[in-house]
Biopython code that builds the backbone (N, CA, C, O; Angstrom):
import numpy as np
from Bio.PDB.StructureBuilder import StructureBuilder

atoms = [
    (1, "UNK", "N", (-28.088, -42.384, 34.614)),
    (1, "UNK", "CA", (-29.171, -42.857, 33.778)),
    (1, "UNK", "C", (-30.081, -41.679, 33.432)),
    (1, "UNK", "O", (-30.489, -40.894, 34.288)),
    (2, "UNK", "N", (-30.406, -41.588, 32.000)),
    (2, "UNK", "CA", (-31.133, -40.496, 31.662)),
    (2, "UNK", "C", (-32.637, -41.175, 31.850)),
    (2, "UNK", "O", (-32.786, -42.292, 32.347)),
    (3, "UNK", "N", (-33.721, -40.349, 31.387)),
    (3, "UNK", "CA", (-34.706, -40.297, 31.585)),
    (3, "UNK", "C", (-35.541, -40.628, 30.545)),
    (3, "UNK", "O", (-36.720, -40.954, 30.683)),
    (4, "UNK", "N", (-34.478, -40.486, 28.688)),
    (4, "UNK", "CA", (-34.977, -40.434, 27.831)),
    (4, "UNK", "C", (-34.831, -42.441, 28.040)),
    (4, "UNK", "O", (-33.885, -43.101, 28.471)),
    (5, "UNK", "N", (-36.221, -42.898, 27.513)),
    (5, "UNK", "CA", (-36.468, -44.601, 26.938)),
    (5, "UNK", "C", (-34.830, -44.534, 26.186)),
    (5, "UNK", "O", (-34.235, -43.709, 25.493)),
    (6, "UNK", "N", (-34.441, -46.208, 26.892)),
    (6, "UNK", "CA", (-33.379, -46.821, 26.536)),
    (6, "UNK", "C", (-34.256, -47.639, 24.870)),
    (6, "UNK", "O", (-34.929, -48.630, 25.150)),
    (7, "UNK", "N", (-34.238, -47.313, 23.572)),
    (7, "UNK", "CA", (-34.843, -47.971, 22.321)),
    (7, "UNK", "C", (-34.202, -49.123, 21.457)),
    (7, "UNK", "O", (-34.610, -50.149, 20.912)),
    (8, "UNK", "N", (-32.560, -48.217, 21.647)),
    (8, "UNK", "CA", (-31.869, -48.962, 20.729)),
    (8, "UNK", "C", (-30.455, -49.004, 21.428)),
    (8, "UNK", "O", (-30.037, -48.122, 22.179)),
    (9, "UNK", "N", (-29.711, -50.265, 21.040)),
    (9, "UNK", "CA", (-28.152, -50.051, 22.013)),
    (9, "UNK", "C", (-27.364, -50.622, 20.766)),
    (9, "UNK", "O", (-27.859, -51.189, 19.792)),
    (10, "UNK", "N", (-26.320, -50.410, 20.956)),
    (10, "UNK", "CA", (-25.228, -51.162, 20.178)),
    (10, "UNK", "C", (-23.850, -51.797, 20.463)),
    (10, "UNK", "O", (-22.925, -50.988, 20.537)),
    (11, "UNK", "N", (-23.588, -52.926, 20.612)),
    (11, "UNK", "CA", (-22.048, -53.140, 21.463)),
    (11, "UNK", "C", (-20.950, -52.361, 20.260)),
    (11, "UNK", "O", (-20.772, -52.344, 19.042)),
    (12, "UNK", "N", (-20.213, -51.579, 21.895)),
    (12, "UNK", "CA", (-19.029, -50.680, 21.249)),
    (12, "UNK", "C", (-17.796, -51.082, 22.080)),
    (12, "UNK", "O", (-16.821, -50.331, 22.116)),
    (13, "UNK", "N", (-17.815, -52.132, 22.680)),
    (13, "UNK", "CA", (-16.643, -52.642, 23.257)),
    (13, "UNK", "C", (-16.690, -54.099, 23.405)),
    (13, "UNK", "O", (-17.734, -54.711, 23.628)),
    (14, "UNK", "N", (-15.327, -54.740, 23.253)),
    (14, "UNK", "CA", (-15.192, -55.840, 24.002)),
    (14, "UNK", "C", (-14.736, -56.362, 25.083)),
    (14, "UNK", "O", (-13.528, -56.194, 25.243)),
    (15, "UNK", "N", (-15.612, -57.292, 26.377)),
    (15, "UNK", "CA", (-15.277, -56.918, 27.518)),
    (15, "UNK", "C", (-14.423, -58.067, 27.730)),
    (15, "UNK", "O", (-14.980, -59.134, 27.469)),
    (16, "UNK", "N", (-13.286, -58.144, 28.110)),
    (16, "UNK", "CA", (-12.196, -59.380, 28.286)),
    (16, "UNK", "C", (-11.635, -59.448, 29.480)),
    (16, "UNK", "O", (-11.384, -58.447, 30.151)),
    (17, "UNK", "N", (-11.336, -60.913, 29.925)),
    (17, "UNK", "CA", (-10.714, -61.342, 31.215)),
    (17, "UNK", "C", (-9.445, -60.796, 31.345)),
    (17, "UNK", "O", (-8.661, -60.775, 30.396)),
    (18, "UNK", "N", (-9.179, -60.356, 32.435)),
    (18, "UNK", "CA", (-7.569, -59.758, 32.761)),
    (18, "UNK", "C", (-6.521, -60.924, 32.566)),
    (18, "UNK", "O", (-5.383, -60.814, 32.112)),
    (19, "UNK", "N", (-7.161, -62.066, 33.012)),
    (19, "UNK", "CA", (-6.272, -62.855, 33.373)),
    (19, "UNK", "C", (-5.995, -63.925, 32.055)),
    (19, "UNK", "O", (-4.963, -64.543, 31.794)),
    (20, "UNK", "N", (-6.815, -63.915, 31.598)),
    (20, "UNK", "CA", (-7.229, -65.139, 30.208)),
    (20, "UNK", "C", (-7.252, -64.825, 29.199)),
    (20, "UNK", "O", (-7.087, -65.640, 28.291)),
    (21, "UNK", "N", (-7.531, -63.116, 28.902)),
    (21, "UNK", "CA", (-7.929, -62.926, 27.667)),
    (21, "UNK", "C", (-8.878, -62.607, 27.016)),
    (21, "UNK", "O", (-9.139, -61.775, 26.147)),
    (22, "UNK", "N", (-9.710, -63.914, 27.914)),
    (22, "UNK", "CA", (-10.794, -64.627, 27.145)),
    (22, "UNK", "C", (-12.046, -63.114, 26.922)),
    (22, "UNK", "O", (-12.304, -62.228, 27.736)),
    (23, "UNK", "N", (-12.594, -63.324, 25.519)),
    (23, "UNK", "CA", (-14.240, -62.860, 25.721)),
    (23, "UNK", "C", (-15.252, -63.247, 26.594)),
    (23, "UNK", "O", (-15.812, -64.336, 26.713)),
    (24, "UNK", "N", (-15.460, -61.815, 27.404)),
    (24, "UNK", "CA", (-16.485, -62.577, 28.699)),
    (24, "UNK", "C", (-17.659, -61.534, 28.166)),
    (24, "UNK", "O", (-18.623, -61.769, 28.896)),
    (25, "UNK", "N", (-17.907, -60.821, 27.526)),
    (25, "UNK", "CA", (-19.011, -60.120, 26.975)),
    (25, "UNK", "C", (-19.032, -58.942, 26.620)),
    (25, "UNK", "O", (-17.898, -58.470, 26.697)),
    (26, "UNK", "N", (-20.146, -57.862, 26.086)),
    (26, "UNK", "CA", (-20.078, -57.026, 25.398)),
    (26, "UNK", "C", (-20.408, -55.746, 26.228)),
    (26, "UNK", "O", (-21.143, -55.811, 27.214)),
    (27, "UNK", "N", (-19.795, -54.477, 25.762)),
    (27, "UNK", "CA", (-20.248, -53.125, 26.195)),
    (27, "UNK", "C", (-20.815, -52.723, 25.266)),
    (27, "UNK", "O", (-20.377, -52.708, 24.115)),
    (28, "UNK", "N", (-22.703, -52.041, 25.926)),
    (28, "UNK", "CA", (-23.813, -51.528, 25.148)),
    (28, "UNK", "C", (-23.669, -50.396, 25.162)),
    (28, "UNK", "O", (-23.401, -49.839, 26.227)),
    (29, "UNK", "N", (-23.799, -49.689, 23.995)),
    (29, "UNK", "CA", (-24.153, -47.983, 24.435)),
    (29, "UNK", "C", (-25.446, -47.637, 23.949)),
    (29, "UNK", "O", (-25.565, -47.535, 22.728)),
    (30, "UNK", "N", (-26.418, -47.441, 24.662)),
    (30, "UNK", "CA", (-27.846, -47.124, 24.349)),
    (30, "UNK", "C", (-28.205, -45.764, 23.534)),
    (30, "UNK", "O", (-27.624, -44.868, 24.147)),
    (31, "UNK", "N", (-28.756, -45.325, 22.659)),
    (31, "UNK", "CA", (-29.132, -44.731, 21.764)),
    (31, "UNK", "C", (-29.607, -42.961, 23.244)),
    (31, "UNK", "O", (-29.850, -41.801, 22.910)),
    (32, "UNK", "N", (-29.565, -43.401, 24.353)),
    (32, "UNK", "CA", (-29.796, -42.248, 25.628)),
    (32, "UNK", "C", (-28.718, -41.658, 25.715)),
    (32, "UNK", "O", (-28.522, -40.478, 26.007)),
    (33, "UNK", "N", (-27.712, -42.760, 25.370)),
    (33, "UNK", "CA", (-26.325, -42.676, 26.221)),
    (33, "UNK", "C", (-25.899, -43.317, 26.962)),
    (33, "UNK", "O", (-24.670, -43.287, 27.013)),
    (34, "UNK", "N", (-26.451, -44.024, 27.709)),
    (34, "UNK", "CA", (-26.723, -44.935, 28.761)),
    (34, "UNK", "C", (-25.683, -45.863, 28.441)),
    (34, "UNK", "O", (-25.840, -46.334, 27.314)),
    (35, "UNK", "N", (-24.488, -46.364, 29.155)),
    (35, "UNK", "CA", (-23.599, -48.045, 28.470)),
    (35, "UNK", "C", (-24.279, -49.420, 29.872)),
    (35, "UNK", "O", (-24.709, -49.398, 31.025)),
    (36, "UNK", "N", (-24.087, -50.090, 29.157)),
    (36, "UNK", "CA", (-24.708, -51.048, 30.161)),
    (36, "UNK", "C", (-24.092, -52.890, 29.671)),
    (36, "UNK", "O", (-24.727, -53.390, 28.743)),
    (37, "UNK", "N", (-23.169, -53.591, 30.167)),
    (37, "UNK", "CA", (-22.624, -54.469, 30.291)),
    (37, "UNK", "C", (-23.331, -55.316, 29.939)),
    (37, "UNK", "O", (-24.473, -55.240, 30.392)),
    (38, "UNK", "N", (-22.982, -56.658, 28.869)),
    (38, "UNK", "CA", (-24.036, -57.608, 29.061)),
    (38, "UNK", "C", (-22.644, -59.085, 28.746)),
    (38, "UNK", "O", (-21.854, -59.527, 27.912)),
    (39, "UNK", "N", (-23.017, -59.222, 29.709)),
    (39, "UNK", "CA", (-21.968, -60.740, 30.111)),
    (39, "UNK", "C", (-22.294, -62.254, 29.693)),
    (39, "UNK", "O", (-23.461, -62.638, 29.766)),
    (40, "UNK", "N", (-21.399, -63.020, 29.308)),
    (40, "UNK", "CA", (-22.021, -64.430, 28.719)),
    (40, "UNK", "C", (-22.202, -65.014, 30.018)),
    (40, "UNK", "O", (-23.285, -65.573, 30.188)),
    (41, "UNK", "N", (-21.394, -65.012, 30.966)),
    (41, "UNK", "CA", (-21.604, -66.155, 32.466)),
    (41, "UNK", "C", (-21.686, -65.271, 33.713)),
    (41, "UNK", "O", (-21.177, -65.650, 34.768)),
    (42, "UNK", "N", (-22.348, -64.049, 33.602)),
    (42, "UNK", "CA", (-22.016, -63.885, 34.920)),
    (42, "UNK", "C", (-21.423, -62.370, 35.104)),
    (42, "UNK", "O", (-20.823, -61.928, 34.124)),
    (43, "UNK", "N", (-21.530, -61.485, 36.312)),
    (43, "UNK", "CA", (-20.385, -60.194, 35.802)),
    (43, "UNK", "C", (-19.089, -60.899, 36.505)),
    (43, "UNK", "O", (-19.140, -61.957, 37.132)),
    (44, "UNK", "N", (-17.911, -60.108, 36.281)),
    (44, "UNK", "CA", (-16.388, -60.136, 36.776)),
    (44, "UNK", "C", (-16.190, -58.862, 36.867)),
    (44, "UNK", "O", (-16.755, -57.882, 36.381)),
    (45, "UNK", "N", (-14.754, -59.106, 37.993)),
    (45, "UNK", "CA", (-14.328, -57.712, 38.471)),
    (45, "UNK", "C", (-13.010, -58.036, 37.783)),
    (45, "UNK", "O", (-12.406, -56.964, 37.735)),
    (46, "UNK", "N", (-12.244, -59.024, 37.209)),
    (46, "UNK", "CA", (-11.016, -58.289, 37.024)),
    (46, "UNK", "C", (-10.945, -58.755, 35.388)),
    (46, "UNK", "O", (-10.384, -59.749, 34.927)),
    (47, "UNK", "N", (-11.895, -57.435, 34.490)),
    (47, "UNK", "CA", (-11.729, -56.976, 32.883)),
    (47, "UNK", "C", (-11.409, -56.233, 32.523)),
    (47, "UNK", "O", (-11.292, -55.331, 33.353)),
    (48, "UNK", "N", (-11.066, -55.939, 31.366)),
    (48, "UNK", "CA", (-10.549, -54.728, 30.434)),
    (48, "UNK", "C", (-10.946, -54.830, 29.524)),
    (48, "UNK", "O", (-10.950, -55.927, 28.965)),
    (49, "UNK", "N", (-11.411, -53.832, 29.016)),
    (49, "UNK", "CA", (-12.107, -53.324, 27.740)),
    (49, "UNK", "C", (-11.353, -53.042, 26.471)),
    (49, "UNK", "O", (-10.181, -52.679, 26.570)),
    (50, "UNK", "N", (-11.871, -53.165, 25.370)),
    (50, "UNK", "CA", (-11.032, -53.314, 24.394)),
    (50, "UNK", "C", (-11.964, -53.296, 22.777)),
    (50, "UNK", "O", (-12.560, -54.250, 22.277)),
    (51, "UNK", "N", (-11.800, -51.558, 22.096)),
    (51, "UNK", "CA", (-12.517, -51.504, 20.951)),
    (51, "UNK", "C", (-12.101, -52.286, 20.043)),
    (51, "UNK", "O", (-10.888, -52.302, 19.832)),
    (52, "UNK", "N", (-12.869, -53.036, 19.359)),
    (52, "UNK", "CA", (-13.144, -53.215, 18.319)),
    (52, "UNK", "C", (-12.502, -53.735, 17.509)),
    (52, "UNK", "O", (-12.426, -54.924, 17.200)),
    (53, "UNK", "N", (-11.758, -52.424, 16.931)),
    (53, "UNK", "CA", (-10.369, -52.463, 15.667)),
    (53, "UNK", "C", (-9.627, -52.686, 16.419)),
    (53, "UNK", "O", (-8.730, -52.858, 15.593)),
    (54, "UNK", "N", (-8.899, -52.940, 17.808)),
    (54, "UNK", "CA", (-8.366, -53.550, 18.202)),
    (54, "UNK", "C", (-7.899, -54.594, 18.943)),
    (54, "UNK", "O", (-6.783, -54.607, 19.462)),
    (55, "UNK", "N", (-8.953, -55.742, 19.038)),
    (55, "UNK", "CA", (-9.264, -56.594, 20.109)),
    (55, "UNK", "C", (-8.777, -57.679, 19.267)),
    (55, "UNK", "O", (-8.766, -57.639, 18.037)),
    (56, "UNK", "N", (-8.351, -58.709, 20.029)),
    (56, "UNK", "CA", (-7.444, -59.806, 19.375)),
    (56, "UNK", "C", (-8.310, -60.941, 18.771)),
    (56, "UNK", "O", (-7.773, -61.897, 18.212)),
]
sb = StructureBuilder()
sb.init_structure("model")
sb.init_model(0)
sb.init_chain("A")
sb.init_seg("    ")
for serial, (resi, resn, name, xyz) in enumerate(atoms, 1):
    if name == "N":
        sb.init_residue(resn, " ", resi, " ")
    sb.init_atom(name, np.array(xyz, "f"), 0.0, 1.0, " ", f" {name:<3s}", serial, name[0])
structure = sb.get_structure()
């Protein structure tokens, strides 16, 4: 974590269930640098990430 104010973020990933598929929420990347997870139900341990132009 930098030091510079987190201002602005933008989701640059999609965070998906290993097992389901399913969309379980988004990866932020803060305008610092900073990425920071933001989940619809909850965090999980078993996801994979998946940009953008290629997410189903």
């Amino acid at each position: 974590m930098t030091k510079v104010p987190r201002l602005t973020g933008e989701p640059i990933m999609h965070i998906l269930c290993k097992k389901t598929g399913k969309l379980v929420g988004y990866l932020y990347q803060w305008n610092n640098g900073d990425l920071q997870p933001a989940w619809f139900d909850g965090a999980m341990t078993e996801i994979r990430y998946e940009p953008f132009e290629s997410a189903a």
